[in-house]
C-alpha positions in Angstrom: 0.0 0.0 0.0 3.0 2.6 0.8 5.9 2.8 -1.2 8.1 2.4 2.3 5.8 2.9 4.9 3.4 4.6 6.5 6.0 6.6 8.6 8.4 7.1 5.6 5.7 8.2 2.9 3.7 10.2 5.4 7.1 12.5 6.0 8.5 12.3 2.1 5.0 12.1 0.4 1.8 12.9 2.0 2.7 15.5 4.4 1.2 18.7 2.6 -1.2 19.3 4.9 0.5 19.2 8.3 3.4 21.0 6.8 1.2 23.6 6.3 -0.7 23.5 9.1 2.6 23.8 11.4 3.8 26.5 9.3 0.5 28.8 9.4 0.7 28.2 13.4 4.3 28.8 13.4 4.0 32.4 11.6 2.4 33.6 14.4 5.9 33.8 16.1 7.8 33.7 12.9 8.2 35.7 10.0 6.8 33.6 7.0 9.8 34.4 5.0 12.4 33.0 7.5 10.0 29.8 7.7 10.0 29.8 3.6 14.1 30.9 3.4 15.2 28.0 5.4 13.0 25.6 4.0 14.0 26.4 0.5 17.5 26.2 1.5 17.2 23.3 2.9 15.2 21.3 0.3 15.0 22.8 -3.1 17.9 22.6 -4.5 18.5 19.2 -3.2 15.3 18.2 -4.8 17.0 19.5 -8.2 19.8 17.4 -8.1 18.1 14.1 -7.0 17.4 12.2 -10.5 21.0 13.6 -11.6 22.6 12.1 -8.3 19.8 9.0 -7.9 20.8 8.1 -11.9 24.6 8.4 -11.4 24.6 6.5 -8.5 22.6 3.6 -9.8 25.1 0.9 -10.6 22.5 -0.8 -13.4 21.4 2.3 -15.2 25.0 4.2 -15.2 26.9 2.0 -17.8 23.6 2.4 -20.3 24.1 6.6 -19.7 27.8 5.9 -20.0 26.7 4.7 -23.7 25.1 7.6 -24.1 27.0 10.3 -23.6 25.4 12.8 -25.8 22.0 12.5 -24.2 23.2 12.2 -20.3 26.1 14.3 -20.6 27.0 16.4 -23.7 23.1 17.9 -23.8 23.0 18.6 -19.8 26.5 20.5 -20.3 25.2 22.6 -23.2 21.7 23.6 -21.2 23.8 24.8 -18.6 26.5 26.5 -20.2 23.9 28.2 -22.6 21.3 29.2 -19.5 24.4 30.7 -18.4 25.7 32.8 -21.4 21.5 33.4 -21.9 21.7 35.5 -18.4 25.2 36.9 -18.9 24.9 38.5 -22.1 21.2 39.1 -22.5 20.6 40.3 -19.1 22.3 43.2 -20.1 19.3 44.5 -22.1 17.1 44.4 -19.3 15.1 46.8 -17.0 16.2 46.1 -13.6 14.6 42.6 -12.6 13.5 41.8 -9.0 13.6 38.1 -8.1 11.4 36.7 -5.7 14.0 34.5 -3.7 11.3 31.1 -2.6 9.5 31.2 -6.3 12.8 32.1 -8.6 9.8 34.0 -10.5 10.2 37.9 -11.4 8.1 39.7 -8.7 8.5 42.7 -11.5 10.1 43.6 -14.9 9.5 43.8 -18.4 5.6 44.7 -19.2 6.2 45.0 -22.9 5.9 42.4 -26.0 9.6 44.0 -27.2 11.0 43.5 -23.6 9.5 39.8 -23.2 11.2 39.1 -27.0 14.7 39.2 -25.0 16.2 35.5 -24.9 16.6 35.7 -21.1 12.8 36.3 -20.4 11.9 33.6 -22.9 14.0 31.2 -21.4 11.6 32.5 -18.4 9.0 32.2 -20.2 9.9 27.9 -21.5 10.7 27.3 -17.4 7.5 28.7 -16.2 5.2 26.3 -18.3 7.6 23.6 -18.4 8.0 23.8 -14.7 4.1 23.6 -14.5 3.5 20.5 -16.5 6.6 18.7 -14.4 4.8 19.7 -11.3 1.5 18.2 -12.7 3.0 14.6 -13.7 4.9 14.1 -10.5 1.7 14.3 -8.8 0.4 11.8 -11.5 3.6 9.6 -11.1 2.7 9.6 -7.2 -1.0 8.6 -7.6 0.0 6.1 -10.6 2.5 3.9 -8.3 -0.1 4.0 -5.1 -2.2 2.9 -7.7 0.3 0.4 -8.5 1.0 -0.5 -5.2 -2.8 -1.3 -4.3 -3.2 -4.0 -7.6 -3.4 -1.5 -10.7 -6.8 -0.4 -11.8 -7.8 -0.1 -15.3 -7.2 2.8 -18.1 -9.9 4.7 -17.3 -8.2 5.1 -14.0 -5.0 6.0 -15.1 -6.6 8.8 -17.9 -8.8 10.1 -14.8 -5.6 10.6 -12.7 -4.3 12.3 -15.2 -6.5 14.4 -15.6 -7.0 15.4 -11.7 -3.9 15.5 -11.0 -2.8 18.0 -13.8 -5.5 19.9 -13.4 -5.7 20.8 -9.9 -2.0 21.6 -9.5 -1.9 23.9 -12.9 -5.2 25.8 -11.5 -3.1 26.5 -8.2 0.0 27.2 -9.6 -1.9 30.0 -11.6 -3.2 32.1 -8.5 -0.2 33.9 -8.2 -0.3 35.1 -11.8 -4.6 36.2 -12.2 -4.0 39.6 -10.7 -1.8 40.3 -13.7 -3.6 38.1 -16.2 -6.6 40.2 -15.6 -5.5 43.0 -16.1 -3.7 42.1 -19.1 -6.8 40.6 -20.8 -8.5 44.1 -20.0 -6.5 46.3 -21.3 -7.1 44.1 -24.3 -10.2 43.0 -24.4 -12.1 45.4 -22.1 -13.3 42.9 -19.9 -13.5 41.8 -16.8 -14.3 45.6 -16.2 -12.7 45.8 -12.6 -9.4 43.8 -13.3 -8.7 44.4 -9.1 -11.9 42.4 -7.6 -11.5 39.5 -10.3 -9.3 37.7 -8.2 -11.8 37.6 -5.4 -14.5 36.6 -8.1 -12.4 33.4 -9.2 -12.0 32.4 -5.2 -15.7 30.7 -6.0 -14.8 29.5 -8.8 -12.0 27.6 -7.5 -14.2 27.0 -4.3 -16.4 25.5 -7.1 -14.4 23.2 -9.0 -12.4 21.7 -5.6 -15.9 21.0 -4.2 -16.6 18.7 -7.7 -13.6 17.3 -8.0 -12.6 16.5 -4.8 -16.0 14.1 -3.9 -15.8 12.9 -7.5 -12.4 11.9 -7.4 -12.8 10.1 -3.7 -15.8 8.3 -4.8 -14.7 6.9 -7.8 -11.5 5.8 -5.2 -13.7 4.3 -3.3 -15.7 2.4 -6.3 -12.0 0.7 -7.4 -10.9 -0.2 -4.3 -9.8 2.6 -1.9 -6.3 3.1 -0.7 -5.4 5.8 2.1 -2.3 6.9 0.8 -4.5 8.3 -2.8 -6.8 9.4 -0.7 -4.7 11.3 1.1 -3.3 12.6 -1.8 -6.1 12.8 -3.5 -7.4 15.0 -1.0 -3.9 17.3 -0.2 -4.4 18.4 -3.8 -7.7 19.2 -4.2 -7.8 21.4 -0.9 -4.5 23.1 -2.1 -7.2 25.0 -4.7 -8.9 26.1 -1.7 -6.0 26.9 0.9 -4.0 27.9 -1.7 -6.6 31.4 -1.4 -6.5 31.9 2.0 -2.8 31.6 2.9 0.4 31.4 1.5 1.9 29.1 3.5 -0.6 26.3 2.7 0.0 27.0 -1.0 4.1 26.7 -0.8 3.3 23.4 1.6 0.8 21.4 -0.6 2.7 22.7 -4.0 6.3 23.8 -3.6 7.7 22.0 -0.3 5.7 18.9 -0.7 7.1 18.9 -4.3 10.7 19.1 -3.4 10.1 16.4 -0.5 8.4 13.8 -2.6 11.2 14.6 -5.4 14.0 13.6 -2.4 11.8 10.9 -0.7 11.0 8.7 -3.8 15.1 8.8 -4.7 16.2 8.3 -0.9 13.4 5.6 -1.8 15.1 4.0 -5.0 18.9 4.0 -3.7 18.1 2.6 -0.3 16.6 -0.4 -1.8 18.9 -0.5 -5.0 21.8 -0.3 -2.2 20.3 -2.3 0.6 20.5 0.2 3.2 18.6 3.0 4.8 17.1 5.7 2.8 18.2 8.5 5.3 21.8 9.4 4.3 21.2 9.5 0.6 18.4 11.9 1.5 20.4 13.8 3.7 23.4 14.4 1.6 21.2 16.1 -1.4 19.8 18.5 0.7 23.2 18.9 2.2 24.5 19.4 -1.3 21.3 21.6 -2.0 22.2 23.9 0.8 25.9 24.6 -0.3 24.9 24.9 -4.1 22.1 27.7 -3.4 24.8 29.2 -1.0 27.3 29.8 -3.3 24.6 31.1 -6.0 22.3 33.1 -4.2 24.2 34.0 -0.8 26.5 37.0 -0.7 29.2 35.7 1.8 30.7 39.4 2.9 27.2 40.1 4.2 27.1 36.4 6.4 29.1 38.1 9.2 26.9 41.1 9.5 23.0 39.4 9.0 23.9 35.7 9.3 22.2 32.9 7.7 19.0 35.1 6.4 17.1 36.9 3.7 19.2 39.9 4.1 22.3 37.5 2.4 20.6 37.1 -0.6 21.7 38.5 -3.9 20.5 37.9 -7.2 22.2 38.6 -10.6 20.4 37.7 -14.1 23.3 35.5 -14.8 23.1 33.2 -11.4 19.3 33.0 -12.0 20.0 31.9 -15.4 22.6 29.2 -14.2 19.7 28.6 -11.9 17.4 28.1 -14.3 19.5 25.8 -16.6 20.0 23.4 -13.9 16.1 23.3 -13.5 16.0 22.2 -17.2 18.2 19.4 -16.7 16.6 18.6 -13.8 13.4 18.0 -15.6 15.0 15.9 -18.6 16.8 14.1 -15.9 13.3 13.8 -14.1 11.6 12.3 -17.1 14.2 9.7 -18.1 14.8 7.9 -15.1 10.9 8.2 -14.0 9.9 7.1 -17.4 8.2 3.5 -16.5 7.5 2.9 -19.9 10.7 2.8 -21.0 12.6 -1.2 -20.7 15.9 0.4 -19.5 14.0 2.3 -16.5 11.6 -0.9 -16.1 14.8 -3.1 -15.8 16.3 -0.3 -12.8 14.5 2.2 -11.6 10.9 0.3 -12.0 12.6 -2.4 -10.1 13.4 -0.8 -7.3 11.1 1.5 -6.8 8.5 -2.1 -6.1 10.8 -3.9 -4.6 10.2 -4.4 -0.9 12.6 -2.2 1.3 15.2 -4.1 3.0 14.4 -4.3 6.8 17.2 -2.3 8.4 17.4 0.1 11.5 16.5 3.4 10.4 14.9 2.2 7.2 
């Protein structure tokens, strides 16, 4: 039923909900952004380097990258080195750009069709929807092996997943961007006629569609033979159109944090039972590595002895957050291949071991 265990999956995979229930009860002694800053140091970037490390480190799938050279290495190399060229030289024909250090999104910047033509806000552009649709089939590769895990259902299940899946994380991951899309389509099209209180318009609309899909989706669970971990799932997503509204917190818990985690979990996962040993270390040294790799990009070391460990460290160029950005393109590519059941390389490696049952070992 769990892909480790209750207490394992509940921590790596289903903990959207408490996470953001601690952290809307811990922001009324802390400042939300110190609650976001640590826990973006501490797991996002180690959640971008997972499949990269996870595939390396896999003793059956390395020698049939090593044969590939072009695809696993050559192609990574290049996305880099041009992501970083992109910010370096094209940056320099930008209005000043303010980076919005927990989303990597630009909190403001160019407004104009000539401005948004610049390579460095179309590579922007090619991460923000491609970041979306990897958000929305992790969340379907999570349901699909509970699904798994529980038997296997039929086709129709699998399409309906889909489906759920895609669309209630896209529809949350679009709140942050209405405000502006409203008034964008007014200035164009005239309508809505108060761009300001649309927002609060499409609260019940949202409201609307999570009060559908969430019943429909649990029912037709409970018609093909329930299992608590979807469920759960099932319903962390769904509510994450609702909370996502009402506090900010519960919409970087349920989209971002739980994102990162599951990405860490399900490799910790995969190399513990490839390896025979506990999942913990492996886990543990990417978000180590996470944490030194967003240091040296995004902290400004002079300032460490004056504001510590904290926002006020942060610095942002258009180059690092293009090297930023790059390494979010490999990490989807990387992502895809090694999570691609379908293919027989995967099914023979990662497929295996993701199934497998976990060796019983202390810690494990």
């Amino acid at each position: 039923m769990w892909v480790r265990s209750a207490a394992y999956d509940g921590l790596w995979i289903l903990s959207g909900l408490p996470i953001g229930a601690a952290l809307t009860v811990s922001s009324w002694w802390l400042s939300p952004g110190i609650l976001i800053f640590w826990l973006v140091l501490v797991t996002q970037t180690g959640h971008l380097l997972s499949p990269m490390v996870l595939a390396w480190e896999h003793n059956d799938l390395r020698p049939f990258m090593l044969r590939r050279p072009i695809k696993y290495v050559a192609l990574p190399a290049a996305i880099l080195i041009g992501s970083l060229l992109i910010g370096a030289i094209a940056g320099r024909h930008l209005p000043n750009l303010h980076f919005n250090p927990y989303s990597f999104s630009l909190d403001t910047g160019p407004t104009t069709l000539t401005e948004f033509r610049n390579p460095f806000m179309a590579m922007v552009a090619v991460y923000a929807v491609w970041n979306a649709y990897h958000f929305g089939k992790q969340a379907f590769g999570v349901m699909s092996i509970y699904r798994h895990k529980q038997g296997g259902y039929g086709s129709r299940q699998r399409r309906v997943d889909l489906i759920y899946c895609c669309t209630v994380v896209w529809v949350t991951m679009l709140i942050p961007f209405i405000p502006q899309l409203a008034h964008g389509i007014h200035d164009l099209f005239g309508w809505p006629a108060h761009p300001h209180p649309f927002l609060d318009n499409v609260r019940y609309t949202y409201l609307g569609a999570a009060l559908l899909l969430i019943p429909g989706m649990l029912l037709l669970e409970y018609a093909s033979g329930q299992s608590l971990p979807r469920t759960i799932f099932i319903l962390t997503d769904g509510l994450g159109m609702i909370l996502a509204f009402q506090f900010g917190l519960w919409s970087f818990a349920i989209i971002g944090l739980n994102h990162w985690l599951v990405a860490i979990g399900i490799a910790g996962h995969v190399h513990a039972n490839h390896r025979g040993n506990s999942p913990w270390p492996f886990a543990a040294t990417l978000m180590g590595a996470g944490f030194v790799l967003f240091c040296l990009l995004f902290i400004d070391i002079q300032r460490l002895p004056v504001v510590g460990l904290s926002t006020a460290a942060l610095v942002f160029s258009v180059t690092t957050v293009g090297l930023r950005l790059g390494l979010g393109f490999v990490h989807f590519l990387y992502d895809r291949w090694i999570y691609k059941l379908s293919d027989p390389q995967v099914r023979a490696t990662i497929r295996r071991d993701i199934f497998c049952s976990p060796i019983k070992l202390r810690g494990v």
